[in-house]
Backbone as CSV, one residue per row, in Angstrom:
resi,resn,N_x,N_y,N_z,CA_x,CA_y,CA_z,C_x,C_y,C_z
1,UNK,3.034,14.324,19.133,1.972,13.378,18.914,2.483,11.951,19.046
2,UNK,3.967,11.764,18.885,4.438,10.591,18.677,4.711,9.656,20.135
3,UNK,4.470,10.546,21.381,4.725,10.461,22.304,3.277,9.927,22.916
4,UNK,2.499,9.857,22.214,0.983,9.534,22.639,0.679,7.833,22.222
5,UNK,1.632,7.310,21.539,1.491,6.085,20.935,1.858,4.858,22.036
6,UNK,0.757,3.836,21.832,0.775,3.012,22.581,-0.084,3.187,24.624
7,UNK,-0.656,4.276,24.283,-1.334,5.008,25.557,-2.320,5.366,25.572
8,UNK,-3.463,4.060,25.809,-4.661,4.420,25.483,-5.403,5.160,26.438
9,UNK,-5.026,5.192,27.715,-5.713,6.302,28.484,-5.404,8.118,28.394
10,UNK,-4.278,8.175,28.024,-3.501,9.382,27.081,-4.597,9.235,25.829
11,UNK,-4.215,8.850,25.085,-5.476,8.887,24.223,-6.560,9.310,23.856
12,UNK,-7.377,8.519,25.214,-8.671,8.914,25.537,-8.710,10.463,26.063
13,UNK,-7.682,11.015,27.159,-7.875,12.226,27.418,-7.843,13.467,26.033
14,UNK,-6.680,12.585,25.393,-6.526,13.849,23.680,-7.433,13.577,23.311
15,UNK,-8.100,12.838,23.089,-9.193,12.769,22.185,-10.608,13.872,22.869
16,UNK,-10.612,13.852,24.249,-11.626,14.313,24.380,-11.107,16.066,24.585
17,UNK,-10.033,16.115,24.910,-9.562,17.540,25.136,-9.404,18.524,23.631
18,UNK,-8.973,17.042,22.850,-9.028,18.165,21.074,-10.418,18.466,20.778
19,UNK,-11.381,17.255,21.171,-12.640,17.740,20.581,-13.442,18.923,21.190
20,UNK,-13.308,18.813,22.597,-13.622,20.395,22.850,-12.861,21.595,22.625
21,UNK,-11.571,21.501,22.363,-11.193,22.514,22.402,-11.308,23.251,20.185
22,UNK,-11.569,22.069,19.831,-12.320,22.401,18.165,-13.576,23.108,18.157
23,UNK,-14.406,22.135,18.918,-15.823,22.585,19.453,-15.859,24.408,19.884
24,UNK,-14.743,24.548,20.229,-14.347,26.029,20.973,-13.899,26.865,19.859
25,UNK,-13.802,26.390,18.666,-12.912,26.889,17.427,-11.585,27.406,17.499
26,UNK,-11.185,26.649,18.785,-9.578,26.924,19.132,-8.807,26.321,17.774
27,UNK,-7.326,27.313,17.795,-6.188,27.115,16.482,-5.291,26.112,17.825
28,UNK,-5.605,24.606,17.121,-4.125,23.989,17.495,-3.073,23.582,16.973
29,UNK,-2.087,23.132,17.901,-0.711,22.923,16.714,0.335,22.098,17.555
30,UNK,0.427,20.648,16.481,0.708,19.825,17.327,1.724,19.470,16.424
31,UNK,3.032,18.500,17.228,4.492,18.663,16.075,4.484,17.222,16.191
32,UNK,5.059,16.040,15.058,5.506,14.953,15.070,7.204,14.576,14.250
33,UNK,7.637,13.618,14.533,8.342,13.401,13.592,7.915,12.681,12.816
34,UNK,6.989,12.079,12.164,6.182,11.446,11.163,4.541,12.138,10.821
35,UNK,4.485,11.887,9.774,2.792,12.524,9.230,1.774,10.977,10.744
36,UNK,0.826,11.465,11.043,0.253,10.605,11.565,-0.624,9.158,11.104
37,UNK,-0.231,9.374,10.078,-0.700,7.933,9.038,0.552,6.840,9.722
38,UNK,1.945,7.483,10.028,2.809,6.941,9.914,3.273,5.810,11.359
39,UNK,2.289,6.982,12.396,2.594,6.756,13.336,1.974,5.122,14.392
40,UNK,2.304,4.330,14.382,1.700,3.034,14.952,1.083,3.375,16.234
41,UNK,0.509,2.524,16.766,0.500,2.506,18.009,-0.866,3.747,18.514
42,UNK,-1.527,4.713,17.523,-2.542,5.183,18.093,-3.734,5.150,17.385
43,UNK,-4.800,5.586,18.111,-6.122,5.523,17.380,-6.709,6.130,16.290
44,UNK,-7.408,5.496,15.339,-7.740,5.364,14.225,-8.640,7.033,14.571
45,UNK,-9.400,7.146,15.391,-10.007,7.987,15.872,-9.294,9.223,16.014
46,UNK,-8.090,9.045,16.519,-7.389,10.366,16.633,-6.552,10.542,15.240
47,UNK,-6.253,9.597,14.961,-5.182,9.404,13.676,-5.890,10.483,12.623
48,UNK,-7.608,9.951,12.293,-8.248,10.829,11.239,-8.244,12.061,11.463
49,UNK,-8.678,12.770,13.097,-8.527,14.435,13.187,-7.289,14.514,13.405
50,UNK,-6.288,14.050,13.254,-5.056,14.439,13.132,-4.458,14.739,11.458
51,UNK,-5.134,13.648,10.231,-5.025,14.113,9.215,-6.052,14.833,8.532
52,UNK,-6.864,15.074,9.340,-7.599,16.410,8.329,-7.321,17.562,8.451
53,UNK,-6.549,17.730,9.302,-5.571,18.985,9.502,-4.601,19.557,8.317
54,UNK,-3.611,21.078,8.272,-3.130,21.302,7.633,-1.253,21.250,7.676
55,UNK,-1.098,19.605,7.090,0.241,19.208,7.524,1.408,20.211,7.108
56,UNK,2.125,20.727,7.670,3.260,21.541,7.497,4.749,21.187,7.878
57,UNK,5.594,20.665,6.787,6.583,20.398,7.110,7.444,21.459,7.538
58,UNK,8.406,21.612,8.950,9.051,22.588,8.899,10.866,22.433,8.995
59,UNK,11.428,23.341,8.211,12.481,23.233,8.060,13.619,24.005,8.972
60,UNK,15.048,23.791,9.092,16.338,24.415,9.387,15.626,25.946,8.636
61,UNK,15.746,26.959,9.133,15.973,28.527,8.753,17.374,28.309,8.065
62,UNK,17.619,29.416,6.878,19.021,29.388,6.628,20.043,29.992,7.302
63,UNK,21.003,30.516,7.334,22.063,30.905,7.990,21.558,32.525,8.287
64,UNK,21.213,33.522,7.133,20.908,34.473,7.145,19.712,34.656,8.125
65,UNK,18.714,33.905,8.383,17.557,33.730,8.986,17.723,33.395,10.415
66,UNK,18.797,32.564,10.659,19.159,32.136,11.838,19.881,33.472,12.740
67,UNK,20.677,33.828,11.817,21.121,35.199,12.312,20.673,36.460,12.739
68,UNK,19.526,37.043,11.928,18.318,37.407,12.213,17.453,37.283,13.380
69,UNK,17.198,36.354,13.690,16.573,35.473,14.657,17.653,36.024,16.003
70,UNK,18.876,35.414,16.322,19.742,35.699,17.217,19.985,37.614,17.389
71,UNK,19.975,38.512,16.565,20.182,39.471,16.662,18.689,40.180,17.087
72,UNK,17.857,39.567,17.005,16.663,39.958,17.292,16.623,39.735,19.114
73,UNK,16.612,38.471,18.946,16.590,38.300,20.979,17.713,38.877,21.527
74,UNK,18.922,38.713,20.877,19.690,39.703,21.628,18.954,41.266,22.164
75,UNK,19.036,42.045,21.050,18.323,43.381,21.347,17.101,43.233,21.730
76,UNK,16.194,42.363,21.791,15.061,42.376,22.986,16.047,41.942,24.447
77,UNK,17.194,41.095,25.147,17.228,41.099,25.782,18.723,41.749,26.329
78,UNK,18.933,42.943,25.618,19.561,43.683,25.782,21.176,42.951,26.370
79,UNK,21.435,42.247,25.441,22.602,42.084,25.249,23.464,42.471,23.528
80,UNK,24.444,42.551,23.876,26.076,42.752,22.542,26.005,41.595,22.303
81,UNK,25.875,41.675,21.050,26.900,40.686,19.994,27.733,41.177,19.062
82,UNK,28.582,41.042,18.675,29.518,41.374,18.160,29.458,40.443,16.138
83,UNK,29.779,41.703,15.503,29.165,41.391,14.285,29.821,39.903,14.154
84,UNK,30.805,39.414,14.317,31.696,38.501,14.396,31.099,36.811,14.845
């Protein structure tokens, strides 16, 4: 989202592409490095359907989780890893 700041013809296209695609009762999901209150540079218009949304901070997985994760795509893509 943060990449949209300062671009008002960008803008104008998100703005009209989120509202139909809400209108559609589409699930979207959009990532920032700041909550969009935070973010300068875009419209007040987009800023509000951007915070009536359900903000989710997401974190580092832990080590155990990360590992998990890697042993998983491995055996979907049929490669060894070695417990190590």
């Amino acid at each position: 989202i943060h990449e949209l700041k300062n671009r008002s013809g960008t803008q104008n296209a998100f703005f009209d592409v989120f509202n139909e695609l809400m209108a559609r009762e589409k699930q979207l999901v959009f990532t920032s490095d700041k909550p969009p209150k935070e973010i300068e540079g875009i419209e007040d218009r987009i800023r509000s359907r951007l915070a009536s949304a359900l903000p989710v901070e997401v974190q580092q997985p832990d080590l155990e989780t990360r590992i998990a994760i890697l042993k998983k795509k491995a055996v979907e893509r049929d490669i060894y890893l070695s417990p190590d």
